[in-house]
VOGU-3710 file (C-alpha; in Angstrom, 3 decimals, decimal comma):
1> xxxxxxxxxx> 186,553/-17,622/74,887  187,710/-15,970/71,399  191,380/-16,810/70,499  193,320/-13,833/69,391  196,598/-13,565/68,079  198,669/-10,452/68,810  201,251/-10,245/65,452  204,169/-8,165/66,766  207,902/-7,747/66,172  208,783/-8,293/62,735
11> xxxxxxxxxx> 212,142/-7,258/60,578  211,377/-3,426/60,015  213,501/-0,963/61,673  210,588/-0,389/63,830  210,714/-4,432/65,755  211,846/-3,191/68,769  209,072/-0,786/69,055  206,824/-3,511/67,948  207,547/-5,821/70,421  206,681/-3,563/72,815
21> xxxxxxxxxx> 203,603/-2,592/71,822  202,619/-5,914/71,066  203,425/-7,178/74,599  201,580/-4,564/76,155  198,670/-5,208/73,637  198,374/-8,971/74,561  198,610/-8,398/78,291  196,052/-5,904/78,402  193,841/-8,198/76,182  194,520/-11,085/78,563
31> xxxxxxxxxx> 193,626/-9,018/82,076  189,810/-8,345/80,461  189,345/-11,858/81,273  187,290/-13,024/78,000  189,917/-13,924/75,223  192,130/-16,633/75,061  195,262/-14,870/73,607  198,943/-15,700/71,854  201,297/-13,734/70,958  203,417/-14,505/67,954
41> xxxxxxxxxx> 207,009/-12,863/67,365  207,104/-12,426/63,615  210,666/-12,978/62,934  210,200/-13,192/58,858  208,087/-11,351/56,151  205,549/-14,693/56,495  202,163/-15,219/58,538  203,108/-18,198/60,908  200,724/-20,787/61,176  198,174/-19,159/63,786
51> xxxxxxxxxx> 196,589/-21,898/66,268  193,996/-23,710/65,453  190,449/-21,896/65,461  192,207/-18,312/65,744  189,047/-15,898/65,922  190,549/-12,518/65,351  194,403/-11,138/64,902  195,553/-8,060/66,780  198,398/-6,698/64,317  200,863/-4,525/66,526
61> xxxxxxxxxx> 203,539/-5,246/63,509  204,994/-1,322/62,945  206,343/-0,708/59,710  207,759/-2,988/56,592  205,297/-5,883/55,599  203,139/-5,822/58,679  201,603/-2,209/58,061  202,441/-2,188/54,035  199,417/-4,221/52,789  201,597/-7,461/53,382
71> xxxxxxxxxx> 200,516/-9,096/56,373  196,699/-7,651/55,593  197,008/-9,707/52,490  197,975/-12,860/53,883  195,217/-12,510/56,951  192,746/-11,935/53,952  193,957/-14,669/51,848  192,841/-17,332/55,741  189,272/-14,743/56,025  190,409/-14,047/59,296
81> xxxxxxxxxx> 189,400/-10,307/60,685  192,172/-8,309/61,422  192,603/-4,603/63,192  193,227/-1,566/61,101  192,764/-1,130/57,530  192,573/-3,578/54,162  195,051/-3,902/51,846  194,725/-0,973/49,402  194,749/1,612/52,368  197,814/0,387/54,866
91> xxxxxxxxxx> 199,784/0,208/51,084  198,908/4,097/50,698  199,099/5,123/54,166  202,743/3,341/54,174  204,069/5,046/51,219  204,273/8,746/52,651  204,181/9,737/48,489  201,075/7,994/47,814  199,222/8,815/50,725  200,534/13,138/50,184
101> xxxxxxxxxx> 199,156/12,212/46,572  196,210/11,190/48,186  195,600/13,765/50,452  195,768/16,169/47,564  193,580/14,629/45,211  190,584/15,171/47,708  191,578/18,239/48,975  192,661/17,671/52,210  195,399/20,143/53,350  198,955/19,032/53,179
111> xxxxxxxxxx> 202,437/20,746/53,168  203,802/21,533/49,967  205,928/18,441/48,435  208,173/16,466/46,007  209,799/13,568/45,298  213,379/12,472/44,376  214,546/9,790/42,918  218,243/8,221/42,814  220,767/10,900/42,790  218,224/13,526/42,095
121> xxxxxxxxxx> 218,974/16,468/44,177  217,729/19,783/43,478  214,118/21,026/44,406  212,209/23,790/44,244  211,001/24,171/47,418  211,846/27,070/49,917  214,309/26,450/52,749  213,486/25,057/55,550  212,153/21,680/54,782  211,715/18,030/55,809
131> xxxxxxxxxx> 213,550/15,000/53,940  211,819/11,740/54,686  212,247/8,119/53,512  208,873/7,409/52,484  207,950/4,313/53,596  210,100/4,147/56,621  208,185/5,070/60,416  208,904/5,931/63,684  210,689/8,858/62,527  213,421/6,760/60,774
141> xxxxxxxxxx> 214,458/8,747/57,969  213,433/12,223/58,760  215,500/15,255/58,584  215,006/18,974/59,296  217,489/21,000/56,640  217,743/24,781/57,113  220,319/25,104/54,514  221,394/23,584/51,258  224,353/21,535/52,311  222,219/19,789/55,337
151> xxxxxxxxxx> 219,288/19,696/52,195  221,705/17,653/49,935  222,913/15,394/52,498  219,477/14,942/54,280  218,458/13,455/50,656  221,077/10,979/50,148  220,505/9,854/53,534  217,194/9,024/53,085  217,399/7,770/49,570  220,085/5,179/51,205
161> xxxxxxxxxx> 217,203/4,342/53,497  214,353/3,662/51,212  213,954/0,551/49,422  213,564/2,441/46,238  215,844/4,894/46,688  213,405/7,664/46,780  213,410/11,022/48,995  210,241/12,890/50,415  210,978/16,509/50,142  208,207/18,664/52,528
171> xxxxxxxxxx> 208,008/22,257/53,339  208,620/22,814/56,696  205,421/24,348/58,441  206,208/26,300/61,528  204,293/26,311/64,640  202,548/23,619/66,709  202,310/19,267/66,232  199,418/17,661/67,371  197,791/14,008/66,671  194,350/12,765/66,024
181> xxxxxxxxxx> 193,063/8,977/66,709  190,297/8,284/64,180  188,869/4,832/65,249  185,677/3,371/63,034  185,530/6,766/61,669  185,266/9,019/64,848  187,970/11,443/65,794  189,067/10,893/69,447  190,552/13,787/71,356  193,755/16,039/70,184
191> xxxxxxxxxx> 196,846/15,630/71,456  199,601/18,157/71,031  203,364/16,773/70,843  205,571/19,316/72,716  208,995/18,077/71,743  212,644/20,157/73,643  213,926/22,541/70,958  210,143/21,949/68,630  211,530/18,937/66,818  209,730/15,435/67,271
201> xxxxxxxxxx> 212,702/12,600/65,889  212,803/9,232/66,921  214,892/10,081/70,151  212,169/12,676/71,628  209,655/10,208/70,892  210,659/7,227/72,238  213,385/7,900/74,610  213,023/11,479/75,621  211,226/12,226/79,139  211,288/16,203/78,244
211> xxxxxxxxxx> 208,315/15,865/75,536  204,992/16,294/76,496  201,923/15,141/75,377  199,350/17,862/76,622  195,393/17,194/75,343  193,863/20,697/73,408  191,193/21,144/76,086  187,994/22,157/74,319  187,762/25,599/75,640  186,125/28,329/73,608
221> xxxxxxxxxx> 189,650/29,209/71,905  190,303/25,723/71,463  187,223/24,459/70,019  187,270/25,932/66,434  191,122/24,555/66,060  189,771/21,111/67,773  186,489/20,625/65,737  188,843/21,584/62,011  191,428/19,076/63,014  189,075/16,406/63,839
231> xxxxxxxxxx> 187,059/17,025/60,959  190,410/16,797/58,435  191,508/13,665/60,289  188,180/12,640/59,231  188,528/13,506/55,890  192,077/12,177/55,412  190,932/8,539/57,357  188,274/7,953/54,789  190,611/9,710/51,685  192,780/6,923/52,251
241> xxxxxxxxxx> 189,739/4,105/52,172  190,397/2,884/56,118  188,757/1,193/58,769  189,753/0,455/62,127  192,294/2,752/63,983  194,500/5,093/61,797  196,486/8,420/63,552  196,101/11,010/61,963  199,485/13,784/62,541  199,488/17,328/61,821
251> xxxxxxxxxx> 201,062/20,541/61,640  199,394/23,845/62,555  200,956/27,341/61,770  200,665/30,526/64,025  197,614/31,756/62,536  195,699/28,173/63,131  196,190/26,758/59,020  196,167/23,024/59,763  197,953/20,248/57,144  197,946/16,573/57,342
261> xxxxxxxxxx> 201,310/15,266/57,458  200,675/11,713/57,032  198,807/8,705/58,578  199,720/5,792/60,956  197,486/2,549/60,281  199,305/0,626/62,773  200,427/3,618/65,852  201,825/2,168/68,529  200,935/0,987/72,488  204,226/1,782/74,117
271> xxxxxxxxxx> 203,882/3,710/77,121  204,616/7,014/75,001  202,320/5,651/72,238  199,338/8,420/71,785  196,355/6,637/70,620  195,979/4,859/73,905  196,529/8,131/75,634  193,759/9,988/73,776  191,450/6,844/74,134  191,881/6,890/78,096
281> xxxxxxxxxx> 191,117/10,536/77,284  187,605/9,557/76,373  187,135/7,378/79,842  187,863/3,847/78,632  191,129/2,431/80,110  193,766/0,838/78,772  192,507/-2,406/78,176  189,399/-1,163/77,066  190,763/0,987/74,403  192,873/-2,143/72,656
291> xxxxxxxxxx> 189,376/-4,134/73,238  187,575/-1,005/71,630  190,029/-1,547/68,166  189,883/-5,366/68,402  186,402/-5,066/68,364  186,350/-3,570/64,770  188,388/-6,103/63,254  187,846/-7,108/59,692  189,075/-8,354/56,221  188,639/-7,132/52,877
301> x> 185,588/-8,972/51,432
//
């Protein structure tokens, strides 16, 4: 039997979330009957020593040095295959600046931006927008502002937040949120978020039994908005240089003009967690879909 270690927990704001995923992760692992598996409770920014012979290692580490490159690096460093992207790609993907850089620089569709740093607060963006910490997830961070005094505040909030003391600034784009799984490069089926009152924070996605998760059935009105969002998921996945699983979140306006927000190199397997949900989607269960990721585990050669 293969040993593999599922990495979860960690010291990001997101270790709550983490351990949850990563219990759920090494459980379903276990029930397929073929891998001999141990779950390790990361309680530092250090790789514990993994037992002896370790085949593989599951990372369902959310946020902070377990999705930043960190953990990747250290994994690399023992030649040990990993799920999810390398190095160069979870250190974009994390930074919600470099990967909107990113996005632009090959043309992939994302809402207009800028940066602030320390005590910078004026930008010339039109009301409403979104202030994020960029490298914080989860929806730590993030903050609708319709006017200028919830604009101002919404920045130092978020500059308090990030390690460098940097703000995202993001045109708001109006209309609907949906989320695309890319796994070894194939878009999986779209999920829309339907959050109470159209706003998706950290309460109506992990707490909230109001928002709904509805799949965009490929009808013949669907199918033009499925096949462009799957095909920019695409395109963003492999801007970004991963491998692996990466979600892939966007907003679409009225008239059916989709933009990357950003991507998730380590989404989650809580029972609200999406890429499992659009997996199951494609007749593989639960089990089968973290077996489907494991599978493509790899390190940077």
């Amino acid at each position: 039997m293969n040993k593999i270690v599922v990495l979860m927990g960690g010291v990001s704001s997101e270790r709550e979330v983490s351990l949850v995923s990563g219990t759920n992760v090494a459980e379903a692992l276990k029930s397929l009957g073929k891998y001999e598996v141990t779950a390790l409770d990361l309680t530092e920014e250090r790789l514990p020593e993994l037992p002896v012979g370790t085949d593989k290692v599951y990372i369902a580490l959310h946020g902070g040095w377990g999705e930043n490159g960190g953990v990747q690096e250290a994994l690399n460093r023992l030649k040990i295959p990993y799920t999810g992207p390398g190095v160069k790609a979870s250190q974009i993907a994390m930074d919600k600046i470099a990967t909107k850089e990113t996005l632009k620089a090959f043309g992939v569709p994302t809402a207009e931006f800028a940066f602030l740093t320390k005590d910078e607060t004026d930008v010339d963006i039109e009301l409403p927008v979104v202030v994020k910490a960029p490298k914080e997830g989860s929806s730590v961070g993030i903050y609708k502002c319709d006017t200028k005094e919830e604009l101002t505040l919404a920045i130092s909030k978020a500059q308090e937040i990030d390690a460098d003391s940097l703000a995202l600034v993001e045109k708001y784009i109006p209309g609907r949120e949906f989320t695309v799984a890319v796994v070894d490069g194939k878009a999986w089926p779209v999920i829309e978020i339907v959050a109470k009152n159209g706003w998706y924070g950290y309460e109506e996605k992990y707490n909230s039994e109001e928002t709904r998760y509805p799949f965009l059935e490929p009808t013949t009105e669907n199918l033009p908005l499925i096949e462009k969002m799957q095909k920019l998921a695409t395109e963003a996945y492999n801007a970004v240089g991963c491998r692996g699983v990466t979600r892939v979140d966007f907003r679409v306006t009225p008239e059916g003009e989709a933009f990357v927000l950003e991507l998730n190199t380590s989404p989650g397997f809580t029972s609200h967690s999406l890429v499992p949900k659009s997996g199951m989607k494609t007749g593989l269960s639960f089990a089968e879909v973290c077996d489907t990721i494991l599978m493509k585990a790899d390190y940077d050669r």
